[in-house]
C-alpha positions as CSV (number, residue, x, y, z in Angstrom):
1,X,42.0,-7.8,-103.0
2,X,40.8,-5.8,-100.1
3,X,43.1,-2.9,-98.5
4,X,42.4,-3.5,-94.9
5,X,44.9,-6.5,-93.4
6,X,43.4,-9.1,-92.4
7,X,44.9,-9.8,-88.7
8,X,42.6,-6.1,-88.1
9,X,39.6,-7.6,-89.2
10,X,40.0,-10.8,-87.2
11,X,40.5,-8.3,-84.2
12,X,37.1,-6.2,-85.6
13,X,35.1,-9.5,-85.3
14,X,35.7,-9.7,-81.5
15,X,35.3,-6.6,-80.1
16,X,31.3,-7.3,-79.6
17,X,32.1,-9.8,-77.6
18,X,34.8,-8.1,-75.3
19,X,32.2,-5.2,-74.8
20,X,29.5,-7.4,-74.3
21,X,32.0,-9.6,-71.5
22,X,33.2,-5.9,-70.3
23,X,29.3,-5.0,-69.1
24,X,28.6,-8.6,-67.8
25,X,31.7,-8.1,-65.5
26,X,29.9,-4.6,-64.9
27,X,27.1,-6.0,-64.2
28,X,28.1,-8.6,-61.7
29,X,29.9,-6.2,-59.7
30,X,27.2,-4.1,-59.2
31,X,24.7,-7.0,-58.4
32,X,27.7,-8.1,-55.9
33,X,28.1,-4.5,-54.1
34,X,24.4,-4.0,-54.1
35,X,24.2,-7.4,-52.0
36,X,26.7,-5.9,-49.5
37,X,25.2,-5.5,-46.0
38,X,24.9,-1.4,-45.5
39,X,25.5,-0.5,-48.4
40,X,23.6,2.6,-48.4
41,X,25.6,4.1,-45.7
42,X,27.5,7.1,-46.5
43,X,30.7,8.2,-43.4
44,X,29.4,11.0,-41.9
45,X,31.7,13.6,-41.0
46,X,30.0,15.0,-38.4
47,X,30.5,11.6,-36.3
48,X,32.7,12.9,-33.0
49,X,32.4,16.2,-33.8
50,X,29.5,18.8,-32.5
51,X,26.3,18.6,-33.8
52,X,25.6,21.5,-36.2
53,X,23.9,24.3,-34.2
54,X,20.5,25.1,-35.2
55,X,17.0,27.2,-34.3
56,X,14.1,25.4,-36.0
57,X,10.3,25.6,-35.4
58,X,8.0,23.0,-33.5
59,X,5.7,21.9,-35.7
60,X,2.8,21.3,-32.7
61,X,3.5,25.0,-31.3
62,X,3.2,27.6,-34.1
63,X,5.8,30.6,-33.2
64,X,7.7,28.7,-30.9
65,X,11.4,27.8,-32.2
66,X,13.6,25.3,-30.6
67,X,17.3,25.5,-31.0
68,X,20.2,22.8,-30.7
69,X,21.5,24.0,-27.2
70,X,18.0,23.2,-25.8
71,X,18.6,19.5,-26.3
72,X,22.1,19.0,-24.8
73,X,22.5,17.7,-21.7
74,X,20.8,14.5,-22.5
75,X,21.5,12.2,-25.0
76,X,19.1,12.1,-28.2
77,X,18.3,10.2,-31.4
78,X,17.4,12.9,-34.4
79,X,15.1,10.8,-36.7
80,X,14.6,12.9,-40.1
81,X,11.7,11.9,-42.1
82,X,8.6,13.3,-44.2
83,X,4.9,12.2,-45.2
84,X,5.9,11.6,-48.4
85,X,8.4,8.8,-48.0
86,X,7.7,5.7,-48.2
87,X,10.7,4.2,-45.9
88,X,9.8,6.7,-43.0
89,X,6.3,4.6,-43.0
90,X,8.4,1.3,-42.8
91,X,10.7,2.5,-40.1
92,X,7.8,4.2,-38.1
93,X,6.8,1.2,-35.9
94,X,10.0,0.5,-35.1
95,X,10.8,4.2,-33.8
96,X,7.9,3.9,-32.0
97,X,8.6,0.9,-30.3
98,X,12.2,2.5,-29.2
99,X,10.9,5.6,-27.8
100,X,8.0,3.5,-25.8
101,X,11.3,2.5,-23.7
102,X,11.8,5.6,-22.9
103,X,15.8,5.0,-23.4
104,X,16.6,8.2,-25.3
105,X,14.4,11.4,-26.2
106,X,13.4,10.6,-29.9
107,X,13.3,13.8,-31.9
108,X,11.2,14.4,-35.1
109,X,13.0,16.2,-37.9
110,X,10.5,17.4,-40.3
111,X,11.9,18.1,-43.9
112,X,10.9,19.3,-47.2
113,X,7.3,18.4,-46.1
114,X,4.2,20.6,-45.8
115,X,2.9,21.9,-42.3
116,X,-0.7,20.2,-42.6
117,X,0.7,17.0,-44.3
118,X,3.6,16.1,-41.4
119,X,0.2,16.9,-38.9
120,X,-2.0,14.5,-40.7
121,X,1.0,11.8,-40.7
122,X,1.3,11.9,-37.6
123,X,-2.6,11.7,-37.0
124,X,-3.3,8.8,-39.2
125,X,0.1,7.1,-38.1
126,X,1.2,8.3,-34.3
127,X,3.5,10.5,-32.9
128,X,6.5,9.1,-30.8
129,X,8.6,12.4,-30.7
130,X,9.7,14.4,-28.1
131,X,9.2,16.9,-30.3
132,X,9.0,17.2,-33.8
133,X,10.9,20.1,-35.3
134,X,10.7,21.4,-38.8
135,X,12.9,22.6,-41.9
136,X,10.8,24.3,-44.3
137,X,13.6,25.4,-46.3
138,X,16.9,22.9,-45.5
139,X,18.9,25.1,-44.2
140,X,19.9,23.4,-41.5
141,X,19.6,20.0,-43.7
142,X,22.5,21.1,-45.0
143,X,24.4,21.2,-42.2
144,X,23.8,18.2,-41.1
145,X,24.5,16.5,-44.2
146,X,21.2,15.4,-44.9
147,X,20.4,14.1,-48.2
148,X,17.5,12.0,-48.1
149,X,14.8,10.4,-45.6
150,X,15.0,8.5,-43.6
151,X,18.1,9.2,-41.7
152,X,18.5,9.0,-37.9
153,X,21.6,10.7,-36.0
154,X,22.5,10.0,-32.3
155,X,23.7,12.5,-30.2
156,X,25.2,12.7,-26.8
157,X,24.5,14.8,-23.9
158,X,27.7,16.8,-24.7
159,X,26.4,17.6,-27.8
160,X,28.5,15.0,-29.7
161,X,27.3,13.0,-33.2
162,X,27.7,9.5,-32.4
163,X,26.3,7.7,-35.0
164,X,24.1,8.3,-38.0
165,X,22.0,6.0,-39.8
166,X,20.8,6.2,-43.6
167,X,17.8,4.5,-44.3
168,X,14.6,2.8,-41.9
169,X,16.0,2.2,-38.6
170,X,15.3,-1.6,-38.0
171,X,14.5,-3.6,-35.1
172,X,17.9,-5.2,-36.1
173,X,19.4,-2.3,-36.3
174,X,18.3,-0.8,-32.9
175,X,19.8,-4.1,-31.0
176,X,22.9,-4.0,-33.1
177,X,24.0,-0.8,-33.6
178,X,21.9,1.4,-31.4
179,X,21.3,-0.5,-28.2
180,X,24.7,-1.1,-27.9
181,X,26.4,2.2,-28.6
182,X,23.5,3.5,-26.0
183,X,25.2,1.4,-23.2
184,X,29.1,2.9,-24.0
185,X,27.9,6.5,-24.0
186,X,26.0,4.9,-20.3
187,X,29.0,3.5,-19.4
188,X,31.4,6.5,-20.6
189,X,28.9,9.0,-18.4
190,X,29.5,6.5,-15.6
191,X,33.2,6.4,-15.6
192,X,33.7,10.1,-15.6
């Protein structure tokens, strides 16, 4: 005769298969939330408020800084991205195309990326900044809340974030989300 009761070992012999059931149910809700549309997209904070202030060199002017109150007045689209990421390639196009219209200045945000590198992206691939500025060290990265590339921020002519964006911009994107929001900031100007 055995000292351990036998209504625990009966219990023993299932709990493989309720751990085993536990990371299926795991499993599926992961594959289910990874399925959800925008699911990358982390709230900003910074949406409504003032755009952090910077002073940040042009990468095509050595010496010559640009800072944050240099932009206001007119409404632009911040598009953060570096040579060495792959989603900034697939979104390029696409940010070209938008700032062929002309709608919005489209500025580069350099990050984390050598000087000669961004150059000989931009070479090999095109340039359709504005301007391209740079942050060598993330310091102003920071601020913004940037954790990754790509990432794209809009930005009224007050100086307001509108919207961000975390991951390529798509053509999709720019006639859902962008477009749109482009003609109630239009419209808000307008009305004042």
């Amino acid at each position: 005769m055995t000292d351990t009761p036998r209504p625990a070992r009966s219990a023993m012999r299932w709990l493989p298969l309720a751990v085993v059931a536990l990371l299926g149910v795991l499993l599926a809700a992961g594959i289910w939330l990874s399925s959800q549309p925008n699911r990358e997209a982390l709230p900003s904070p910074l949406i409504g408020k003032p755009a952090p202030r910077f002073e940040l060199p042009v990468l095509h002017e050595a010496g010559r800084l640009m800072s944050s109150e240099a932009l206001e007045g007119a409404p632009y689209l911040l598009n953060v991205w570096g040579s060495w990421c792959p989603e900034c390639r697939v979104e390029h196009p696409v940010l070209t195309r938008f700032a062929e219209t002309k709608r919005v200045r489209v500025i580069g945000y350099n990050w984390k990326d050598e000087h000669a590198d961004a150059m000989r992206w931009l070479e090999q691939y095109g340039n359709p900044y504005w301007v391209v500025l740079v942050d060598y060290d993330s310091t102003a990265a920071l601020d913004w809340g940037i954790y990754g590339a790509p990432e794209t921020f809009l930005v009224d002519a007050k100086g307001i974030v509108r919207w961000k964006h975390v991951g390529a911009v798509t053509d999709a994107i720019v006639r859902d989300e962008l477009t749109p929001l482009l003609d109630r900031i239009e419209a808000e100007g307008d009305a004042r």
